[in-house]
Backbone bond lengths (Angstrom), bond angles and torsions (degrees), N, CA, C in turn:
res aa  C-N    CA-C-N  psi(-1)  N-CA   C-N-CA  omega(-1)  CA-C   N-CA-C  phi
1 X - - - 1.449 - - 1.524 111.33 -
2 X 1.582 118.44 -22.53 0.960 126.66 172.74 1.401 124.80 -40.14
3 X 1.561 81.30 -82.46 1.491 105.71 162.38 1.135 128.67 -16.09
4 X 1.712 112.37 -72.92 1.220 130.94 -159.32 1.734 96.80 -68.09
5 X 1.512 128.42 -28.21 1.382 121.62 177.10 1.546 109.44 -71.72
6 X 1.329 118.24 -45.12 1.413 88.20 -175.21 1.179 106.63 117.30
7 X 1.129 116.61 -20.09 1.976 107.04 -160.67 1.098 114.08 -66.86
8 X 1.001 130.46 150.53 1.602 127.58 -164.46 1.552 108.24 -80.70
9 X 0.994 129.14 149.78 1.703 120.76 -157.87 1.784 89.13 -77.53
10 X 1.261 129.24 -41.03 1.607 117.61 162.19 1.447 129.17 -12.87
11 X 1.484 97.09 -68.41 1.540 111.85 171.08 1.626 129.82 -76.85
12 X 1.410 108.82 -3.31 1.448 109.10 -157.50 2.157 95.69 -97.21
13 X 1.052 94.92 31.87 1.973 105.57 147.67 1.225 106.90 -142.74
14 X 1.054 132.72 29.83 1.262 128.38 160.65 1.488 123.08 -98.41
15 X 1.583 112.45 128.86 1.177 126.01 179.97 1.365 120.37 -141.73
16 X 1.386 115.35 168.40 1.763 115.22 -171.36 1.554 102.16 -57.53
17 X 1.864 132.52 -37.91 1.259 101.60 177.92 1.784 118.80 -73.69
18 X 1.275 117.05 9.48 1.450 123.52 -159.56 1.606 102.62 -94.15
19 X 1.161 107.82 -21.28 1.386 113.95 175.32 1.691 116.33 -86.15
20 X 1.675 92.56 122.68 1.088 100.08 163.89 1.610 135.22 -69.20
21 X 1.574 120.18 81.62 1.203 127.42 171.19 1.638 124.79 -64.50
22 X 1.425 129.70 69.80 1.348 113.20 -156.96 1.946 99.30 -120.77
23 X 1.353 101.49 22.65 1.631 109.37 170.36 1.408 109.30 -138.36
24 X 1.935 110.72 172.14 1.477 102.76 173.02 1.397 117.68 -48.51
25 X 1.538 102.63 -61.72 1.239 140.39 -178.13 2.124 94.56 -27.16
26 X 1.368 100.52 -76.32 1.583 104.09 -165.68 1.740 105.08 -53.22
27 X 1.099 119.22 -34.46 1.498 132.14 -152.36 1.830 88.71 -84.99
28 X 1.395 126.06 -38.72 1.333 107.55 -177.38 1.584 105.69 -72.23
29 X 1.434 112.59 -50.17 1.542 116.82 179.11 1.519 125.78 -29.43
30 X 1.815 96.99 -55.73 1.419 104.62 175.24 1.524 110.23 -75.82
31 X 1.426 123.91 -5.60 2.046 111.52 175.06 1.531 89.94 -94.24
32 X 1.129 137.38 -25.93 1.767 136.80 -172.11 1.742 79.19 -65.60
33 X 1.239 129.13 -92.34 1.309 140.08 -145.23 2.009 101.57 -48.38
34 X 1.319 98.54 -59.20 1.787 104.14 -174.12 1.554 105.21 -55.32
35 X 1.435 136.04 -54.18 1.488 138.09 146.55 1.115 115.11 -34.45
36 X 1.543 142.35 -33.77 1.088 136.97 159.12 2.044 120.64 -54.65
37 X 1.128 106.13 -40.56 1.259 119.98 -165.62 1.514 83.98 -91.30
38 X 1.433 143.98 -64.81 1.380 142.41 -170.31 1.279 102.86 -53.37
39 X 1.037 134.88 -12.67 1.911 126.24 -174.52 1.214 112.19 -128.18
40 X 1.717 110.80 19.40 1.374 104.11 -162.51 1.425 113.45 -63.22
41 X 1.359 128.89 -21.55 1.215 124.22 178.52 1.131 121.75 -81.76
42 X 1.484 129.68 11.38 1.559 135.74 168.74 1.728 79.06 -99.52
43 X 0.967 145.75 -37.47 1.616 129.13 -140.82 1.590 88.00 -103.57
44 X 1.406 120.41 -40.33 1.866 106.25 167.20 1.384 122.33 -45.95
45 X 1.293 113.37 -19.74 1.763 119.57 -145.83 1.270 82.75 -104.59
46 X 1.553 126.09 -35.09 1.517 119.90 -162.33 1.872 110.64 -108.61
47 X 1.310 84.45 2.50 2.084 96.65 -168.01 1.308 113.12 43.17
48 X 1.286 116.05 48.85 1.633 116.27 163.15 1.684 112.61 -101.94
49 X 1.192 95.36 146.95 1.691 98.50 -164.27 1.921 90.60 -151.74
50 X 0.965 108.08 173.95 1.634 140.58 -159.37 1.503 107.06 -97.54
51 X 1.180 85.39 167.79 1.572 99.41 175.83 1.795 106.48 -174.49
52 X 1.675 82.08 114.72 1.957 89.87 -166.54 1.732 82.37 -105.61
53 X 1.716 90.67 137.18 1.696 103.57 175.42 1.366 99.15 -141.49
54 X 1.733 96.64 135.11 1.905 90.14 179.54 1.543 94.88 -176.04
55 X 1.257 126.42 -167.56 1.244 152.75 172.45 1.744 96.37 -71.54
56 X 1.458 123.15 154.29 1.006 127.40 169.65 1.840 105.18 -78.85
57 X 1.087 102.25 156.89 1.375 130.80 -176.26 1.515 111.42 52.84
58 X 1.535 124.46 58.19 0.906 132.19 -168.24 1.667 105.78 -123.01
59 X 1.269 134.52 -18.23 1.349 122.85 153.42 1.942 85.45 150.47
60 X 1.037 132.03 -3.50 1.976 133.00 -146.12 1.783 83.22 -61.95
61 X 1.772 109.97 -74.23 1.350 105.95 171.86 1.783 144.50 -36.38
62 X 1.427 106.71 -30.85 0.763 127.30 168.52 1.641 119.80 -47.79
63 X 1.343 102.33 -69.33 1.620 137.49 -176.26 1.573 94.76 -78.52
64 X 1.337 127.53 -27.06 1.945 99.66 170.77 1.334 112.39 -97.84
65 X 1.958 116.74 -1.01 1.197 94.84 -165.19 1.949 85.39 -97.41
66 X 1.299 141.54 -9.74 1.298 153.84 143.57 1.767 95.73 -30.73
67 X 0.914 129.51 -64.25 1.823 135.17 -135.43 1.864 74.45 -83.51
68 X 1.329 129.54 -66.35 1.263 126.61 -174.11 1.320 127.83 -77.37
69 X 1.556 129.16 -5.66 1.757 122.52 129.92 1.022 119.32 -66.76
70 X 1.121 137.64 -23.66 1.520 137.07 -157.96 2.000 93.21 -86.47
71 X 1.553 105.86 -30.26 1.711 106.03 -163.79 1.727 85.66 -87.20
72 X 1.042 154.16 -51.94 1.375 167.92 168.15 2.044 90.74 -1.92
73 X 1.725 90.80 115.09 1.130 123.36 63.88 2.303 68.34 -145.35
74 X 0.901 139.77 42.27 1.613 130.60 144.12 1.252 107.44 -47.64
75 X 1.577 126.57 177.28 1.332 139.89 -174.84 1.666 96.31 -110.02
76 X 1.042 122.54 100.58 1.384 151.84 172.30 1.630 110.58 -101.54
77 X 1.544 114.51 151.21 1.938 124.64 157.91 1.058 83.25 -164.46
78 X 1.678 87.08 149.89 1.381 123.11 151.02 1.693 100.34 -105.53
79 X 1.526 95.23 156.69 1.378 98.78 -176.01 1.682 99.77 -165.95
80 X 1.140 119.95 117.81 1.860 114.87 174.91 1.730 100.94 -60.92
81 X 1.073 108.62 155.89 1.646 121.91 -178.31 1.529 89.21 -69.63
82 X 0.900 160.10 -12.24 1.659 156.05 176.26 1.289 91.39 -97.63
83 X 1.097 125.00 -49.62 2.197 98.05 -164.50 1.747 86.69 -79.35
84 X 1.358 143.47 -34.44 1.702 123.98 176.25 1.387 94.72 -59.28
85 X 0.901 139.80 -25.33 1.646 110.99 -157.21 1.598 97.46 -109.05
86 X 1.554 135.59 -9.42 1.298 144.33 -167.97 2.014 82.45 -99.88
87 X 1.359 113.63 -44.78 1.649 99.44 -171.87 2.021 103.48 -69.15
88 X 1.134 115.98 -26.53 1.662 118.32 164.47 1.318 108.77 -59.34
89 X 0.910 119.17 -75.14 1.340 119.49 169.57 1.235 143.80 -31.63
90 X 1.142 125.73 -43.23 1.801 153.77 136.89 1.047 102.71 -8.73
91 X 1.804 103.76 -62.00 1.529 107.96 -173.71 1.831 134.79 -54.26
92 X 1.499 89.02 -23.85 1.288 96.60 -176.56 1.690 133.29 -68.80
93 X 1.472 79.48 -18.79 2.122 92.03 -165.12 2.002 89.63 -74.60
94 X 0.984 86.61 155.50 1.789 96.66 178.27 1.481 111.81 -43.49
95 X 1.552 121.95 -62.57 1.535 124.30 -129.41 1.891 79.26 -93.65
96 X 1.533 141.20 3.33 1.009 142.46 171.45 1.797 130.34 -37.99
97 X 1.326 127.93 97.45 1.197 136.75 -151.55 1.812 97.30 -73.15
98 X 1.272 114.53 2.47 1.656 112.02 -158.37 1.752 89.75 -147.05
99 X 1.183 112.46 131.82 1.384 129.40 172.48 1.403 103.62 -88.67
100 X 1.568 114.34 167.63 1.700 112.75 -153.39 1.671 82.29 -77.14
101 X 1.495 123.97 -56.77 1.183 140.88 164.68 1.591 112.50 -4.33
102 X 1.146 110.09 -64.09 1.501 117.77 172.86 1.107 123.41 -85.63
103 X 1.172 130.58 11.34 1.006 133.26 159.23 1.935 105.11 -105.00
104 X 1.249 134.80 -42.27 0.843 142.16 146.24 1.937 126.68 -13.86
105 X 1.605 91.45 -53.75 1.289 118.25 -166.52 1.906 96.60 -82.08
106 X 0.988 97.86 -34.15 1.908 101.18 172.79 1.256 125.97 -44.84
107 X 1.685 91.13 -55.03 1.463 109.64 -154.08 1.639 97.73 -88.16
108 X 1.540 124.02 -15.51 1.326 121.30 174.60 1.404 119.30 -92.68
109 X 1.858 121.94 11.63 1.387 109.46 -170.58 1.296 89.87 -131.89
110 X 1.429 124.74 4.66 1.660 118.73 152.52 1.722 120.12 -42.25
111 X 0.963 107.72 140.59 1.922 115.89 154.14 0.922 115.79 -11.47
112 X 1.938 82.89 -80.94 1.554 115.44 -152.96 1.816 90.22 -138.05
113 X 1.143 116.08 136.05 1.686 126.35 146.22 1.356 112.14 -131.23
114 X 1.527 85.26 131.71 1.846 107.23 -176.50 1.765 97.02 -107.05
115 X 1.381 113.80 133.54 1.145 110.50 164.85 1.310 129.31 -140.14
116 X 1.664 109.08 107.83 1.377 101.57 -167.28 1.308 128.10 -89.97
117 X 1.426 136.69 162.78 1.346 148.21 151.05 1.242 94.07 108.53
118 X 1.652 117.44 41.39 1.385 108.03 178.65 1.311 113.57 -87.07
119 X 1.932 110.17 134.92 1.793 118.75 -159.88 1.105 91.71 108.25
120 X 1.384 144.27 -33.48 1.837 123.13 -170.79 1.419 107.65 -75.61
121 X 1.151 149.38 28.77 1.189 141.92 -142.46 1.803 85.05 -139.93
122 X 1.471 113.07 156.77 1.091 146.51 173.55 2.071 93.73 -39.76
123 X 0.925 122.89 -71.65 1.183 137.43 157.64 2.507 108.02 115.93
124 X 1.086 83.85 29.45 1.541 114.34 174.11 1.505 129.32 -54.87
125 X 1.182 124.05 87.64 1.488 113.89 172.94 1.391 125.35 21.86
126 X 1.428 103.26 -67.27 1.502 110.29 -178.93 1.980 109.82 -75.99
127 X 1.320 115.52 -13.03 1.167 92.41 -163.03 1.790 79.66 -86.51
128 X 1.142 129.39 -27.50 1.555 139.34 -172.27 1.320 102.05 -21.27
129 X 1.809 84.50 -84.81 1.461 113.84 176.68 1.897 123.88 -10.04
130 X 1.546 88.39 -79.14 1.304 115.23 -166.98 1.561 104.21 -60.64
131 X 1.441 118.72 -25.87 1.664 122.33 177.85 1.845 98.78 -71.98
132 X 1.417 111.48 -40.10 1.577 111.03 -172.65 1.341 105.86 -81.93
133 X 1.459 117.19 -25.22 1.607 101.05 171.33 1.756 112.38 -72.44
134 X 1.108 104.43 -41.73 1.889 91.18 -173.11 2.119 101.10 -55.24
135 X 1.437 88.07 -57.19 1.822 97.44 -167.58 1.743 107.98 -52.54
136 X 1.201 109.75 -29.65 1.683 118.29 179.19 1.365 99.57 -83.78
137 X 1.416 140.25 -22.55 1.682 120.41 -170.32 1.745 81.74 -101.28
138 X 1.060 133.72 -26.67 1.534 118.31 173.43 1.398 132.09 -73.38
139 X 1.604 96.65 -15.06 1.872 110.11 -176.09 1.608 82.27 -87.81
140 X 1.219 149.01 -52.72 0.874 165.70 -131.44 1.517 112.64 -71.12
141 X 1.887 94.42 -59.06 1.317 118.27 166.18 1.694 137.72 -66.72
142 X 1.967 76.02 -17.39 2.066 84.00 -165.42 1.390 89.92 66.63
143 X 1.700 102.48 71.13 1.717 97.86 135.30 1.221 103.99 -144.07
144 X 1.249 124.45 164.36 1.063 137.09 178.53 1.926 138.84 -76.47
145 X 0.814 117.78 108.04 1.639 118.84 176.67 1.633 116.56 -87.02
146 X 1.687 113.63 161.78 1.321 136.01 -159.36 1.623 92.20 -150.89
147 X 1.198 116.14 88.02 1.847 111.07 -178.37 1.497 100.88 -108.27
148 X 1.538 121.06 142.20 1.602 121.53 172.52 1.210 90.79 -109.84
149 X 1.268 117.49 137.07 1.533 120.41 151.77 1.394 121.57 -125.02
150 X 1.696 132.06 154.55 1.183 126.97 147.55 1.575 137.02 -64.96
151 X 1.538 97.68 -19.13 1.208 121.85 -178.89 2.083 118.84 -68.35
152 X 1.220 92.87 154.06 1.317 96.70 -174.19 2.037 94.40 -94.55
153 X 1.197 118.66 -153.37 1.724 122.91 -164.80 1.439 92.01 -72.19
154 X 1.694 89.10 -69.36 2.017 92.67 -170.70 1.095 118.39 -28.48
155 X 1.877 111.59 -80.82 1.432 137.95 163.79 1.530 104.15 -4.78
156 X 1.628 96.44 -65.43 1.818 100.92 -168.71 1.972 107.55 -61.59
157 X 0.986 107.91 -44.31 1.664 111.89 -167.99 1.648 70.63 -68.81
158 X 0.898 118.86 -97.41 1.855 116.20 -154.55 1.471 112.83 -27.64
159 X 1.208 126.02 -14.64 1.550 116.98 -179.12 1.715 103.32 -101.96
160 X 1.516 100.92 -31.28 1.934 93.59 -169.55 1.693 94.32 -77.06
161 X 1.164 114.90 -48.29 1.666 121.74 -173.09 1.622 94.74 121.03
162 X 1.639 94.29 158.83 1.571 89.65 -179.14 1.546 138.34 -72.74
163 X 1.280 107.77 0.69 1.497 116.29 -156.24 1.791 74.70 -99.45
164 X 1.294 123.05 -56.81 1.604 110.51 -177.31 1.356 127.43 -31.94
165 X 1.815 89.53 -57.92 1.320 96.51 -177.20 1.607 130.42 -63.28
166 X 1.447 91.79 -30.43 1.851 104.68 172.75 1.390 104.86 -50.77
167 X 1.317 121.13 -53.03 1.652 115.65 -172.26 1.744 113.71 -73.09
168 X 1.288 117.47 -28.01 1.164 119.62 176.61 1.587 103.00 -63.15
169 X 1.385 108.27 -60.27 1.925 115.14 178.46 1.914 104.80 -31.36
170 X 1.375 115.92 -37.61 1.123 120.87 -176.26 1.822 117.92 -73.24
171 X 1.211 101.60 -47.61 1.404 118.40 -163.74 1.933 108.43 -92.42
172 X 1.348 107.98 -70.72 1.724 118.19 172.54 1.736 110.19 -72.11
173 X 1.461 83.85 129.97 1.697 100.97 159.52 1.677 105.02 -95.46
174 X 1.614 91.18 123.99 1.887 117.60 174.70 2.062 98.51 -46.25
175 X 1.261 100.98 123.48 1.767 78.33 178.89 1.757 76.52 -129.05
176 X 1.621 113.54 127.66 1.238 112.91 170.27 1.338 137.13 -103.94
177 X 1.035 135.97 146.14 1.781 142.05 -148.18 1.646 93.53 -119.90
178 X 1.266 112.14 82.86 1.634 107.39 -166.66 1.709 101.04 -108.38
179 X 1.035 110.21 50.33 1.689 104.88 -175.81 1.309 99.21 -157.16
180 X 1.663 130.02 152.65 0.878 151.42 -156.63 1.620 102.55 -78.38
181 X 1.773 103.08 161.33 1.041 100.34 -175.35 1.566 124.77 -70.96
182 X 1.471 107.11 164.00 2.054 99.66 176.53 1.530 103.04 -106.05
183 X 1.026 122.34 7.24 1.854 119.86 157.00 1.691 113.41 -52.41
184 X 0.810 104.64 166.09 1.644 103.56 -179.52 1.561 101.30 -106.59
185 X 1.389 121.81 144.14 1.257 114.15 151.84 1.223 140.00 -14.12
């Protein structure tokens, strides 16, 4: 089950007591995320999912790769917005064992998909697209998303495109990471 999630071996001891909550700010983030994972079966039924925005090294990974052990043994991934759009892509070259379709069809019959570093990407027509087709066959489906971004609202609507973001405005609550990073210098 491991496996099949994805979590990056970084995150895979991380849990809601592992987080350091030692502000308002951190302490709502981590009850948004643990309530997230405790109700997940009202939030499957309704396909509402999250959206962690903040400064890098501020806890976002931390707290989604928590929300998706905690749902385990469900069908959960993590996946950076570059390896979804590099596994679309894959599909395209000839000798490709996976059609875009099936790969498509993967990423929409998960649980839960968390996808981080969304905005680090080239930010290209085609990468647009291919971000609104997974998030549009999942709004579509009633499933649920887990997006990290560096990006602030604008940033974020300007990188997903607007038709994304309209459905996200509907479905994800903005959860914001407004404090500096906990890496050390």
């Amino acid at each position: 089950m491991l496996d099949a999630a994805a979590i990056p071996a970084r995150f895979l001891g991380s849990t809601f007591d592992t987080f350091i909550a030692d502000t308002d700010a951190k302490r709502h983030a981590l009850t948004v995320a643990r309530d997230y994972a405790e109700q997940f079966a009202d939030h499957a039924k309704r396909g509402t999912g999250l959206i962690f925005a903040g400064k890098p090294g501020t806890g976002k990974s931390h707290l989604a790769g928590a929300i998706l052990q905690a749902l385990l043994p469900r069908t959960v991934r993590y996946a950076t917005c570059m390896d979804m759009i590099r596994a679309v892509r894959e599909t395209w070259r000839r000798d490709s064992q996976k059609s875009e379709t099936q790969v498509l069809d993967y990423l929409e019959r998960l649980d839960l998909l968390a996808v981080d570093e969304v905005g680090m990407q080239y930010g290209t027509e085609a990468e647009q697209n291919i971000i609104f087709d997974v998030l549009d066959r999942r709004y579509r489906e009633v499933k649920p998303v887990v997006l990290l971004t560096n990006q602030n609202k604008a940033g974020f609507r300007d990188f997903v495109g607007e038709r994304t973001f309209d459905r996200l405005t509907e479905t994800a609550r903005w959860v914001p990471f407004d404090w500096d990073s906990h890496r050390p210098a």
